[in-house]
C-alpha positions in Angstrom: 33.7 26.5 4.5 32.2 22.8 3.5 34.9 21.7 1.3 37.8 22.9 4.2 35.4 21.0 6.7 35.0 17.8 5.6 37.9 17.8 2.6 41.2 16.7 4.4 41.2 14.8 7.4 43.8 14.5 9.8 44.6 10.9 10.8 43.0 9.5 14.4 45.4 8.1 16.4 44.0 4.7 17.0 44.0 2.9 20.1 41.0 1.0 19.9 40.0 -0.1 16.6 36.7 -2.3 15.4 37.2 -4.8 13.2 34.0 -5.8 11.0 33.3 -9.2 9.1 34.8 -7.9 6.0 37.9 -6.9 7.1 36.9 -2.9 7.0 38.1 -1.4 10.2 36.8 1.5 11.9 38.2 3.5 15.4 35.6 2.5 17.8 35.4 6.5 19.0 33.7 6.8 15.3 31.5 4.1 15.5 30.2 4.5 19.0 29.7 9.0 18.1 27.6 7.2 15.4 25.2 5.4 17.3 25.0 7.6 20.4 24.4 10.4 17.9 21.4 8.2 16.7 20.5 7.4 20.7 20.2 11.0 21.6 18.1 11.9 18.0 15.1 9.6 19.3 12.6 11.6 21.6 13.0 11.2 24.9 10.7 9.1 26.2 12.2 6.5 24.2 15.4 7.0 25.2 16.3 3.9 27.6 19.6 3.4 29.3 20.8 1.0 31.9 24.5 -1.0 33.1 25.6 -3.4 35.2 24.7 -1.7 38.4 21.0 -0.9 37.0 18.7 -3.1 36.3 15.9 -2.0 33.3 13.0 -3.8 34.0 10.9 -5.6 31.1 7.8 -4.3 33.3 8.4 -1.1 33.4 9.6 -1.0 29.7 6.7 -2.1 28.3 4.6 -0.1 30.9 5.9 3.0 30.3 5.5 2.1 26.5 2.4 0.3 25.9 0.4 1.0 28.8 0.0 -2.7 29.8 -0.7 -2.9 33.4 1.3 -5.4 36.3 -2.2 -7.0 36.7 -2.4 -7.5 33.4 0.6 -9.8 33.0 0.1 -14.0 31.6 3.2 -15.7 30.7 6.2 -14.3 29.1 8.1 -16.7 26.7 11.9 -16.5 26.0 13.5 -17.6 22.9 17.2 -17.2 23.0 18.3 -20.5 21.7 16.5 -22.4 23.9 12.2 -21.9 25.0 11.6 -21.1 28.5 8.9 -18.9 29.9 7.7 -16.8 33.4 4.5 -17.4 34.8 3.4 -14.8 37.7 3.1 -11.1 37.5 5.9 -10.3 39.9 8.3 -12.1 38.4 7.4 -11.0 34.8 7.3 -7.4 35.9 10.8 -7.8 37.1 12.2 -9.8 34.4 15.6 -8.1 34.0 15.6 -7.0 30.1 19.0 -7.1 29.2 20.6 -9.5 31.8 22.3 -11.5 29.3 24.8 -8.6 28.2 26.0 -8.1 32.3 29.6 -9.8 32.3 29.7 -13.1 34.4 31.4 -13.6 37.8 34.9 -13.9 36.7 34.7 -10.2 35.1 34.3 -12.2 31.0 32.3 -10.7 28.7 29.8 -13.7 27.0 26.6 -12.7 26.1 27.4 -14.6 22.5 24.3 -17.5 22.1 22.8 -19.2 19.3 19.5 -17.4 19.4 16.5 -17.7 18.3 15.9 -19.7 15.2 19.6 -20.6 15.1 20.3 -16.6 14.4 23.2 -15.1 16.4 22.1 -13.1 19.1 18.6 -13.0 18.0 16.4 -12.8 20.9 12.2 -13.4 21.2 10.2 -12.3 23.9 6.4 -13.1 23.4 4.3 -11.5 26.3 0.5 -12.7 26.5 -2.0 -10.4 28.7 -4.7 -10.1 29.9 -5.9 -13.9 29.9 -9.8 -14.6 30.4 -9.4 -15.7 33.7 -8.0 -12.6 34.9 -10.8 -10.3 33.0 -13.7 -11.7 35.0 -11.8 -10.1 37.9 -10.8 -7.0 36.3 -13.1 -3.8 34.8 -12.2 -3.3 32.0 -13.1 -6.3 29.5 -11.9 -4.7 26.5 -11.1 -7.0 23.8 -7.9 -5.7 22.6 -6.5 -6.1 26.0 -7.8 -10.1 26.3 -5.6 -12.7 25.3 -3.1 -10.3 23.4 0.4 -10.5 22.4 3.5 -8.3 22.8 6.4 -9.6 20.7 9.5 -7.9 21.6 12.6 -8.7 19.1 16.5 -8.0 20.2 19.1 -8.0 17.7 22.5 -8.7 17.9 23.8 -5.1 19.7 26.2 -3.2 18.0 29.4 -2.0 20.4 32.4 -3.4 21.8 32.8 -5.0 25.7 34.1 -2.2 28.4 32.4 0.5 26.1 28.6 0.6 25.4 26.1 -1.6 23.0 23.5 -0.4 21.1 20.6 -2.8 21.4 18.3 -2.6 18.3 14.6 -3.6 20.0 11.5 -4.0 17.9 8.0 -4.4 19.4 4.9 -5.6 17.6 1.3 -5.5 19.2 -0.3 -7.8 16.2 -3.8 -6.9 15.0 -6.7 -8.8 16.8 -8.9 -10.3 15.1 -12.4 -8.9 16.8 -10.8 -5.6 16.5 -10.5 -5.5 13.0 -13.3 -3.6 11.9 -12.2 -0.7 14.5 -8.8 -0.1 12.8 -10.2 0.2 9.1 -10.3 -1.7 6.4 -6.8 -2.5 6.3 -6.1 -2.4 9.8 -2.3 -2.4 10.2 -0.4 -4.3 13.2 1.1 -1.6 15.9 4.9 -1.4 15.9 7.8 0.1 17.3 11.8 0.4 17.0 14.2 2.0 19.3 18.1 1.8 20.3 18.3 0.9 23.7 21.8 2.0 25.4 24.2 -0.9 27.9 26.4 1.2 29.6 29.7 -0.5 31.2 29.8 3.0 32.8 27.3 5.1 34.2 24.7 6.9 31.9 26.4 10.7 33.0 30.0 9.4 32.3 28.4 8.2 28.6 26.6 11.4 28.1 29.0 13.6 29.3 31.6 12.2 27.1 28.9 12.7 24.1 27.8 15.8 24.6 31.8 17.7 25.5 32.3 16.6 21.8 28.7 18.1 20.4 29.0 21.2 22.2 32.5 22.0 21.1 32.0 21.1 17.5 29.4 23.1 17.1 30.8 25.9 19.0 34.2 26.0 16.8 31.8 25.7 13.7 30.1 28.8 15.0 33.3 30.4 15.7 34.5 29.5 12.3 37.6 27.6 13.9 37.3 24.7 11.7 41.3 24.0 12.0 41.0 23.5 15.0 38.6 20.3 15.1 40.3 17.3 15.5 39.0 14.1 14.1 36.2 13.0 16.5 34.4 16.8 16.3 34.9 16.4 12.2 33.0 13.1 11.9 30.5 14.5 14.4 29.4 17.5 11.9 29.8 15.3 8.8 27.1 12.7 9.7 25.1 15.9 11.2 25.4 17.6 7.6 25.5 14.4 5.6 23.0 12.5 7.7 21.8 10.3 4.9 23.8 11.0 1.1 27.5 10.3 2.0 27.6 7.3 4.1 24.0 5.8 2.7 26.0 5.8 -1.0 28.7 4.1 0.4 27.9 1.5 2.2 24.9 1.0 -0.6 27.6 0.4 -2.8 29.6 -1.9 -0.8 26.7 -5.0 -0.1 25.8 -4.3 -3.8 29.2 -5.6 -4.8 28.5 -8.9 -1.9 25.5 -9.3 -4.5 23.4 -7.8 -1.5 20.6 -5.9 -3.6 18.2 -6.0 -1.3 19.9 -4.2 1.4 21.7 -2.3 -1.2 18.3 -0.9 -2.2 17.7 0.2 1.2 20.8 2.3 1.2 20.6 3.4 -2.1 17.0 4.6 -1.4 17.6 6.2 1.8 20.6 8.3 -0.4 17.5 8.9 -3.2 15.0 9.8 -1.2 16.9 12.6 1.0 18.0 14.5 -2.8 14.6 14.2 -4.1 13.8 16.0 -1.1 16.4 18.7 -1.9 15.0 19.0 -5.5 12.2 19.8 -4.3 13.3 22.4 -2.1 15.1 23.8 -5.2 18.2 23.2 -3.0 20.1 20.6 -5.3 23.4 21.1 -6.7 24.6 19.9 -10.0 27.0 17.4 -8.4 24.0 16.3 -6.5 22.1 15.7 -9.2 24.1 13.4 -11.1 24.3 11.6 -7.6 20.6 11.3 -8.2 20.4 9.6 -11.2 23.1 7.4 -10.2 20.9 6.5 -7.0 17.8 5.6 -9.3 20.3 3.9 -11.7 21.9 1.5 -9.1 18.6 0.7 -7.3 17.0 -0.3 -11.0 19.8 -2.2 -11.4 19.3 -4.1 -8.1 15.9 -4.6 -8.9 16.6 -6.1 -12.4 19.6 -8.6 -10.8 16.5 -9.5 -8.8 14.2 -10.0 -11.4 11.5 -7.5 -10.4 11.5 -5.9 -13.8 8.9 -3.7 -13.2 10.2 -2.1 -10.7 13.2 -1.3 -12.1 12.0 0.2 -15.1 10.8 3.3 -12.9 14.4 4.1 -12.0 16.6 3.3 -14.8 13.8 5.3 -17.3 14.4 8.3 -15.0 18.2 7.7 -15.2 18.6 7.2 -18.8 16.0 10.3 -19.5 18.2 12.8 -17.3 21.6 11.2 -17.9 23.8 12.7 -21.2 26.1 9.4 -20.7 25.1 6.8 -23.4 26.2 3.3 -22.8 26.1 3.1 -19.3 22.0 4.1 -18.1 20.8 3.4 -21.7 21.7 -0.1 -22.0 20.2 -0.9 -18.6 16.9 0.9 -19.4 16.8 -0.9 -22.5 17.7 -4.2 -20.8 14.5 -3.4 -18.6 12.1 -2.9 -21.5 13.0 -6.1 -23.0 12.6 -7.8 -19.9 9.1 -6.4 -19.8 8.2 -7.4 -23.6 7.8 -3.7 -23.8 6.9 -2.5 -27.4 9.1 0.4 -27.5 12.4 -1.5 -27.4 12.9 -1.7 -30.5 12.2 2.3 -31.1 14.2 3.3 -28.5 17.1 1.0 -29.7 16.7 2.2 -33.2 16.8 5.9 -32.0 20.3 5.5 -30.3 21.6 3.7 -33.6 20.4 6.8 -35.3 21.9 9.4 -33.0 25.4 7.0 -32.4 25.7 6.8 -36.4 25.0 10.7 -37.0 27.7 11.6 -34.6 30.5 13.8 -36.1 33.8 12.1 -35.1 34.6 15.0 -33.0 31.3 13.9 -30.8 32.0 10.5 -30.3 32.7 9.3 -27.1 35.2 6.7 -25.7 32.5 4.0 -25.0 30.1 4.5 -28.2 31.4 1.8 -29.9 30.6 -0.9 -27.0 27.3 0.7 -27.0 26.7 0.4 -30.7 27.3 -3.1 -30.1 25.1 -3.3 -27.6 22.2 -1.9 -29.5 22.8 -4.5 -32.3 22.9 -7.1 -29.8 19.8 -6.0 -28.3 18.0 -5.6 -31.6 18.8 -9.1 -32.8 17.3 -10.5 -29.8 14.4 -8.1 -30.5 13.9 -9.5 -34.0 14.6 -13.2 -32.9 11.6 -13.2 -30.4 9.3 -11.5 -33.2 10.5 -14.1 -35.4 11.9 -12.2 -37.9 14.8 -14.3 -38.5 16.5 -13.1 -41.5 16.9 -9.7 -40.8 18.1 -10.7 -37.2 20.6 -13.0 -38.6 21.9 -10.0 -40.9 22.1 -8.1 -38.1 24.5 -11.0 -36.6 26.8 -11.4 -39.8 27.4 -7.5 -39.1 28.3 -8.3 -35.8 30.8 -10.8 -36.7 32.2 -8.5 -39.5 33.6 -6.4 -37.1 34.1 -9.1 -34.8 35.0 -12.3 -36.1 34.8 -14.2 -32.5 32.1 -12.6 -31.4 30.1 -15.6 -29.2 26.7 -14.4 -28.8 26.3 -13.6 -32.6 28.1 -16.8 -32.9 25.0 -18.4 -30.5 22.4 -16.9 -32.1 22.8 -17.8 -35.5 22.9 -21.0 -34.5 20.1 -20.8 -32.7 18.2 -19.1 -35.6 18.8 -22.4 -37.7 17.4 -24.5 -35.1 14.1 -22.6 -35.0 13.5 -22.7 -38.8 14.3 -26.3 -38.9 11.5 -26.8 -35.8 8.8 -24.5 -37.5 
C-alpha cells in the first residue's frame, strides 16, 4: 500500500508557485501544508496566531510564557536595523509583536529591513525586568527576577504575502549569576523555540483549510482509497510517514553540494538519528539500512571537509565496518585514520591490498582498481611520514608503471629526494 502511496504522483496544477534562492521551486499549497503541519504538531499552549485585524501582544506573550508580570516590566530594546527602546509598563505590555509584517496603507506588503547586525529580517528584542527600583516596592525580591533579561530572536518568516508566514521565535532567559549555584554545577541558560502563525486571513479560514485536507487524507487512507488522493492529501501523509528520512536526506544532500557541511550535518543527522531509532525497534529494513550507513558516511565526510577528524572517524568506521562496497566508505575511513596519525593505517591499508589482490577475477568489482590505487597512494604517504623512504618510493615507481603520468607519484618522489638531501 506504501509503494502505490507515495510511488507515482500525479502533477499539481500550479497556480501559485515559490520560488527559492537556488532556483528550486515549490507550489506554495506544499510548502505552506508543511509548516502548518509543523504549527499544529507543537502543544497548544504554544500555539500563537494573530493577522492584521488582531493584534498579539508582546505582554501577553511573554506572560503567558514566562510568567513575567506587567509590574515587572523595565525597558524593552528593539534591534531591527536600527536601536530603539520602550520605557513604561503599559506601553511595553502593549508592544504589538509582529507589527512590522501588517501591510502599509496603500495595501503593499514591506516588512523587508536590514535587521539586526546587518542580517535580513533578523530581529532582537531584549526585555529587562524587574529593575532594583521597582523591587523595593514589590514582595517578592527574588534574585532571578531582579535585573533579568529576556532575549526574544525573530527570524526571517517563511511564507508568501496574501497567504500566511511562519515566524521562527527563539527566547533565551540567560543564567544569572547569583543563581548559579541553584541550577547545578553546570547550570544551563533557559530557552525556547516556537513557530508563530501571521494570518492574512482569519485563524478559522487557515485552520479550516488545514484540517478539510488532514481529515480527508486520513479518512481515504483508512478507507483504503488511495487513488483517490490528489496531490495536496499525498504530500500530507508522506511528510506524516516520512517525518524525518525522505526530505531530511534530501535537502542534506543538497547544502552538502553548496559546500554547506555544517547544516548538511544537521540534515543528515536528523535522517541518522530517526533509523537508529528504527534499529533499535528491530523495525529497519534492508533498504533502510544501507540508508544508514550512507547517513553516517556523508556526515564523516562533512566532518573531515571540516577538519574535525575526530569526529568523523566515529561515522565513517561504522560505515566502512557495515558496508560490502570497497572504494567508496573504505577510502574515507582510511583518509580519517591518517588524518588522526592513527597506528592502524597502515594495517588496515595493507589488509585491503590483501583481500583486492586475492580476488578471483570473477569477484572483482568495477571500481577495485581506483581503490587499489588508492591504497598505494595512501601507503606511500604512510611510509613517507615514517620516513621510510625507499620502500615508499618503490611503492611510487609501481605507481607510475601502470601509470606513467601519474602526478602525485610524480610529487612525491620528488619530494622524497628533497628530504634526503635536508637530513
Amino acid at each position: 500500500m506504501f509503494n502505490k502511496l507515495f510511488g507515482k504522483k500525479e502533477e499539481p496544477k500550479k497556480d501559485n508557485v515559490l520560488e527559492f534562492k537556488d532556483g528550486t521551486q515549490m507550489d506554495f499549497d506544499i510548502f505552506w501544508l508543511q509548516r502548518e503541519l509543523e504549527f499544529q504538531h507543537q502543544p497548544e499552549r504554544l500555539q500563537f496566531r494573530t493577522n492584521e485585524n488582531h493584534s498579539l501582544k508582546f505582554g501577553e506573550l511573554v506572560n503567558s510564557l514566562f510568567d513575567i508580570r506587567k509590574e515587572e516590566f523595565s525597558v524593552l530594546s528593539i534591534n531591527d536595523g536600527s536601536l530603539s527602546s520602550i520605557e513604561g509598563v503599559d506601553e511595553i505590555w502593549n508592544y504589538e509583536f509582529l507589527q512590522h509584517y501588517k501591510r502599509n496603507e496603500k495595501g503593499e506588503y514591506e516588512y523587508y529591513r536590514k535587521g539586526c547586525s546587518k542580517l535580513a529580517n533578523q530581529i532582537v528584542l531584549t526585555l529587562s525586568y524587574k529593575t532594583f527600583e521597582n523591587s523595593k516596592a514589590d514582595q517578592d525580591k527574588s534574585i532571578s527576577k531582579r535585573d533579568a533579561l529576556l532575549i526574544v530572536h525573530l527570524q526571517y518568516p517563511e511564507g508568501l504575502k496574501d497567504k500566511v508566514l511562519y515566524v521562527q521565535t527563539t527566547f533565551c532567559l540567560p543564567t544569572i549569576k547569583l543563581e548559579r549555584s541553584k541550577q547545578g554545577i553546570n547550570p544551563q541558560p533557559q530557552s525556547l523555540s516556537i513557530l508563530i502563525g501571521f494570518d492574512f486571513k482569519t485563524n478559522e479560514e487557515t485552520e479550516n483549510e488545514f484540517f478539510k485536507i488532514f481529515n480527508s487524507a486520513n479518512q481515504k487512507l483508512k478507507e483504503k482509497k488511495i487513488d483517490e488522493m490528489d496531490y495536496l492529501e499525498r504530500e500530507l501523509l508522506e511528510v506524516l510517514f516520512h517525518p524525518q528520512i525522505g526530505k531530511e536526506f534530501y535537502f542534506g544532500k543538497k547544502v552538502m553540494t553548496e559546500n554547506r557541511f555544517w547544516d548538511a550535518i544537521g540534515y543528515f543527522n536528523n535522517a541518522f538519528k530517526a533509523l537508529q531509532q528504527k534499529w533499535w525497534d528491530d523495525n529497519l529494513t534492508d533498504e533502510e539500512f544501507k540508508l544508514l550507513i550512507e547517513c553516517s558516511f556523508l556526515i564523516g565526510y562533512c566532518y573531515y571537509e571540516l577538519g574535525l577528524f575526530e569526529k568523523s572517524y566515529k561515522y565513517l568506521e561504522f560505515s566502512a565496518r557495515n558496508s560490502n562496497e570497497g572504494y567508496k566508505y573504505q577510502s574515507e575511513h582510511i583518509n580519517s585514520l591518517i588524518a588522526l596519525k592513527d597506528i592502524r593505517s597502515l594495517m588496515i591499508i595493507d589488509h585491503n591490498l590483501e583481500t583486492l589482490t586475492n580476488k578471483q577475477e570473477e569477484e572483482r568489482m568495477e571500481n577495485d582498481y581506483d581503490f587499489f590505487m588508492f591504497l598505494l597512494r595512501r601507503k606511500a604517504y604512510c611510509l613517507i611520514e615514517l620516513k621510510q623512504y625507499e620502500s615508499a618510493e618503490g611503492i611510487l615507481k609501481h605507481i607510475l608503471k601502470n601509470d606513467p603520468e601519474n602526478e602525485f607519484a610524480k610529487q612525491e618522489i620528488e619530494y622524497i629526494k628533497q628530504l634526503k638531501t635536508n637530513e
